[in-house]
Structure formats: structure tokens, C-alpha cells
Backbone as CSV, one residue per row, in Angstrom:
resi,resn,N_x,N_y,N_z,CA_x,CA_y,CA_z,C_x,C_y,C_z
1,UNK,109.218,107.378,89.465,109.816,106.260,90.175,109.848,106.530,91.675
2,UNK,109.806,107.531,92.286,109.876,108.482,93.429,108.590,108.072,94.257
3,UNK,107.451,108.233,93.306,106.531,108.032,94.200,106.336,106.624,94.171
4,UNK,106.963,105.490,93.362,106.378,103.970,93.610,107.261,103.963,94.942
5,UNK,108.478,104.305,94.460,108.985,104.301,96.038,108.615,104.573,97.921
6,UNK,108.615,105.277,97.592,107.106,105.782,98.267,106.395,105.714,98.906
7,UNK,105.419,105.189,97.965,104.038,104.294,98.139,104.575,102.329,98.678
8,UNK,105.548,102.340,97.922,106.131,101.093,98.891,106.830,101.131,100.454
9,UNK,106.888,102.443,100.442,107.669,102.392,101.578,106.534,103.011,102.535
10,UNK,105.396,103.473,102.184,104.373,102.937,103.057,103.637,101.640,103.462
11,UNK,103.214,100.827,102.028,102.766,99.717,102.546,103.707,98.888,103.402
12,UNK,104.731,99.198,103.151,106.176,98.021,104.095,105.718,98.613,105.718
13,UNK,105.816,100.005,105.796,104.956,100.155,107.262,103.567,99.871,107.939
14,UNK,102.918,99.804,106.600,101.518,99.431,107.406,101.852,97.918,106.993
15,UNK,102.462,97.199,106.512,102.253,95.766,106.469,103.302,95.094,107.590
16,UNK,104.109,96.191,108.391,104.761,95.748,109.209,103.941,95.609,110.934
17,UNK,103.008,96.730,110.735,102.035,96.787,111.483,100.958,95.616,111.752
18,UNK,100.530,95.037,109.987,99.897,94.169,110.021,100.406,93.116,110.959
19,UNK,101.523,92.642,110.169,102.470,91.730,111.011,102.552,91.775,112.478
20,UNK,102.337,92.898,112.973,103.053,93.370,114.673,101.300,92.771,115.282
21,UNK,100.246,93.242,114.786,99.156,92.619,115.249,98.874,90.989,115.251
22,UNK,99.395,90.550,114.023,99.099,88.739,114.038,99.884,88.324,115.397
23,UNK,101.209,88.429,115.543,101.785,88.765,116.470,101.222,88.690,117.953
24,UNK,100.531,89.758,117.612,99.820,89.808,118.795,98.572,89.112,118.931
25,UNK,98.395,88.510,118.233,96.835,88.003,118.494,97.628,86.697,118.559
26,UNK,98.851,86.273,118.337,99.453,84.694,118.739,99.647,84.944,119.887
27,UNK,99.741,85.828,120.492,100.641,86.197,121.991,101.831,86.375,122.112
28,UNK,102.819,86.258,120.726,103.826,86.611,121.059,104.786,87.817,120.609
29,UNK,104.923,88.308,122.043,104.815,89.628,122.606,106.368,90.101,121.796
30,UNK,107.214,89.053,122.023,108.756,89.221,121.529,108.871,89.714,120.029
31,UNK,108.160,89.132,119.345,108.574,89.354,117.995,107.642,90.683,118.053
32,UNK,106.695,91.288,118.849,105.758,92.510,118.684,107.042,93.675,118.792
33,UNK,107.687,92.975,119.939,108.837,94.103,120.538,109.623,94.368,119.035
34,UNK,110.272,93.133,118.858,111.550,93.490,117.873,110.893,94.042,116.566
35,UNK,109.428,93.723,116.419,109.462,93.979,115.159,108.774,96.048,115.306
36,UNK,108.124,96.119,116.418,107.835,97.522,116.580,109.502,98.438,116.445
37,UNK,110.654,97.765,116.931,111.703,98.632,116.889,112.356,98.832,114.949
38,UNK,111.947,97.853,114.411,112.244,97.647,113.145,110.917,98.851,112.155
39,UNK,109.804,98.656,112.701,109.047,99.960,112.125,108.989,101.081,112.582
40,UNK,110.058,101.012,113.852,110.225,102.711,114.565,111.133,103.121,113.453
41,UNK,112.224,102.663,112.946,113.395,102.529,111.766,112.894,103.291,110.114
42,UNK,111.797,102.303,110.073,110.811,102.132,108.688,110.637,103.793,108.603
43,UNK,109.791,104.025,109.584,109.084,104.937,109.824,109.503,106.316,109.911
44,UNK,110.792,106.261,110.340,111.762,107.182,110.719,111.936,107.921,109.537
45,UNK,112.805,106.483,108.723,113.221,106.621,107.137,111.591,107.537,106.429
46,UNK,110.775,107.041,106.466,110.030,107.289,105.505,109.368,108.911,106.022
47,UNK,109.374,109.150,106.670,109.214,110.579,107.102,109.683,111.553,107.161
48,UNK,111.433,111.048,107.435,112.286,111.663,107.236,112.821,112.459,105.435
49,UNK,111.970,111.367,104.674,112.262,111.884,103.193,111.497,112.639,102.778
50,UNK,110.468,113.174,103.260,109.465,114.217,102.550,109.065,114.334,101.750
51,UNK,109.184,112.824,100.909,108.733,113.129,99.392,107.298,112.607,99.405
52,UNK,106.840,111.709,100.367,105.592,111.413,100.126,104.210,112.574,100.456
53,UNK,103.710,112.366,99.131,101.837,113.120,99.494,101.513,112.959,100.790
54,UNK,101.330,114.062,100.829,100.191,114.325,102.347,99.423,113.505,102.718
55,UNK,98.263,113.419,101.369,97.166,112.266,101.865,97.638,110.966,102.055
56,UNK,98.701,110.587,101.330,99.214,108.971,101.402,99.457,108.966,103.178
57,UNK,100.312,110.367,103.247,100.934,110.125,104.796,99.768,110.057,106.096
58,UNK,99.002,110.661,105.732,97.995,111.034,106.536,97.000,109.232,106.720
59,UNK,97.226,108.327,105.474,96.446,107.616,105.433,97.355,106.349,106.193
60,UNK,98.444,106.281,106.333,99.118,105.428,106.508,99.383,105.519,108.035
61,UNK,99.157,106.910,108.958,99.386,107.354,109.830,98.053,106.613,110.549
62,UNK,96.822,107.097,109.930,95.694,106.490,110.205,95.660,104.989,110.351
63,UNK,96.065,104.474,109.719,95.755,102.737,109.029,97.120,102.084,111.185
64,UNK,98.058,102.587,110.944,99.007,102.412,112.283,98.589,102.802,113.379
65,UNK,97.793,103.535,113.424,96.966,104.092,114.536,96.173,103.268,115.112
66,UNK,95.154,102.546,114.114,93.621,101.985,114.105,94.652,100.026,114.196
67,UNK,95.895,100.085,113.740,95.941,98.486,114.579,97.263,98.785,115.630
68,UNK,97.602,99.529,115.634,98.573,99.883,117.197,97.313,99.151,118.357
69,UNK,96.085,100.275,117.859,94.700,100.346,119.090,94.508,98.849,119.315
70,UNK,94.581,98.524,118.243,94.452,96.502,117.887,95.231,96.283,119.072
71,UNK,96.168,96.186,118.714,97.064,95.316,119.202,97.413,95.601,121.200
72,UNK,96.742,96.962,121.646,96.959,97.612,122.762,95.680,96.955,123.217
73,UNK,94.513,96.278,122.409,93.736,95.829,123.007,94.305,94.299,123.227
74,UNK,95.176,93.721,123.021,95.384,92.402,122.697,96.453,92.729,123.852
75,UNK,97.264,93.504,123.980,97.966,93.475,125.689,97.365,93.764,126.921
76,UNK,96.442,94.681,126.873,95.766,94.784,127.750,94.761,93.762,128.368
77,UNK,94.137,92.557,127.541,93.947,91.541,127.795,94.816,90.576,128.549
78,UNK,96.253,90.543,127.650,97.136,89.810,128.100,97.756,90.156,129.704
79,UNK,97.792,91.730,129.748,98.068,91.605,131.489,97.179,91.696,131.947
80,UNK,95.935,91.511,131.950,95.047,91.417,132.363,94.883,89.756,133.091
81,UNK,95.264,88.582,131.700,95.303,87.207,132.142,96.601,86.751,133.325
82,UNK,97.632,87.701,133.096,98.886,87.376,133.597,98.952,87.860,135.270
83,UNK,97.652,89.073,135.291,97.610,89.426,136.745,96.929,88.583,137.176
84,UNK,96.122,87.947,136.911,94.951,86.717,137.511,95.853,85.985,137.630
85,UNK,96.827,85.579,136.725,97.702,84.360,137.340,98.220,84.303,138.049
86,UNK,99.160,85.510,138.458,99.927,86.107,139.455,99.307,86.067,140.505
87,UNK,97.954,86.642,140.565,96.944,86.315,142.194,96.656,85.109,142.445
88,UNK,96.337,84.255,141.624,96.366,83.049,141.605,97.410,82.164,142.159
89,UNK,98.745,82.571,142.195,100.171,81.843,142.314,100.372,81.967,143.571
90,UNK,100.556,83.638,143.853,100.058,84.018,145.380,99.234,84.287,146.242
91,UNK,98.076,83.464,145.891,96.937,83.109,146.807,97.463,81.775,147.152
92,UNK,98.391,80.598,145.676,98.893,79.425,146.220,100.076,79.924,147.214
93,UNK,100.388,80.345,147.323,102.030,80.510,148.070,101.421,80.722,149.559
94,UNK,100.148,81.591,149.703,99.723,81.870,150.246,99.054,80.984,151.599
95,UNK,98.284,79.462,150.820,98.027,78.613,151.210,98.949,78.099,152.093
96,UNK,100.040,77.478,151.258,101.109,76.633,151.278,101.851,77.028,152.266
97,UNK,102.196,78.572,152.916,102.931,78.750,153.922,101.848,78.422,155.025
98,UNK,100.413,78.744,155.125,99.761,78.729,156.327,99.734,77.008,156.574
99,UNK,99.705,76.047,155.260,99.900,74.762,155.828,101.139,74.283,156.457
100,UNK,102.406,74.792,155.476,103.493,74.818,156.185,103.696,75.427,157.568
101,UNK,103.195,76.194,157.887,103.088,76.585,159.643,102.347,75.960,160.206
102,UNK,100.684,75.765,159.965,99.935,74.533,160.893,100.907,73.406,160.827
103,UNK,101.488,72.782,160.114,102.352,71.632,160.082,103.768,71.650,161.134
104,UNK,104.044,72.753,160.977,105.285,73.143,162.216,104.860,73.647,163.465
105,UNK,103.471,73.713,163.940,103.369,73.922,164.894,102.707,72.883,165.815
């Protein structure tokens, strides 16, 4: 019974992972946050008990690894779009004061 346990309390981490990537591929970043602090928890627990096989651990370690990378590619995009916007905003601000001064002078 030990090891179904276990073995569930790995897939609940890699399926929390799953989750943390859809997440991220919606863009939203909030539920990535709360739900990464909820599998820091998971994770804690399940490591902390020592009862699971090596290879299970080793595989589950792997599987969180390979969509963490996911999902670090899916932010790195995202500030990537958010700095363009940002130059974008203040290239407008940018404008807008030099018209606002030709206009006052």
C-alpha cells in the first residue's frame, strides 16, 4: 500500500508540473506562482519520506526538470514581449514630452 502511495504522490508532482506549464503557455504567470509554491510543499513531503525507489525518484526528478525548462522557455519569451512593450511605452512618453515642449515653446 506504501508504494501505491508513493507512486501517487509522484504523479500528483509531475501532474502538478503539468499543470504549472498549461499555465504557462496561457500566460498566466499567477496561478504558475501559487501553484509552484504548492509543489515546493508536494515535493518537500514526498522526499522527505524516503520510502520511494530510487528509480521512481530519479524519474520524476527528470520528468520536473524537462517541463520547469518548458515553462522557463515560456517566461523568457514573456519578458522578452513585456520589454518591447516597455520600450515601446517609453519611446511613447518619449515622443509626447518632446511635443509637449515644441508646444510650450
Amino acid at each position: 500500500m506504501e508504494k501505491k502511495l508513493s507512486t501517487s504522490r509522484i504523479d500528483e508532482a509531475l501532474e502538478m508540473s503539468a499543470a504549472m506549464l498549461r499555465l504557462a503557455e496561457s500566460g498566466d504567470w499567477e496561478g504558475v506562482t501559487r501553484l509552484t509554491q504548492d509543489r515546493q510543499s508536494a515535493l518537500a513531503d514526498l522526499f522527505s519520506s524516503a520510502s520511494e525507489p530510487p528509480d521512481q525518484l530519479a524519474g520524476c526528478i527528470k520528468g520536473i526538470q524537462e517541463i520547469d525548462r518548458r515553462i522557463l522557455e515560456y517566461a523568457a519569451a514573456q519578458r522578452r514581449s513585456l520589454g518591447e512593450r516597455l520600450s515601446t511605452l517609453e519611446k511613447g512618453r518619449r515622443v509626447h514630452a518632446a511635443y509637449a515642449q515644441v508646444a510650450a515653446d
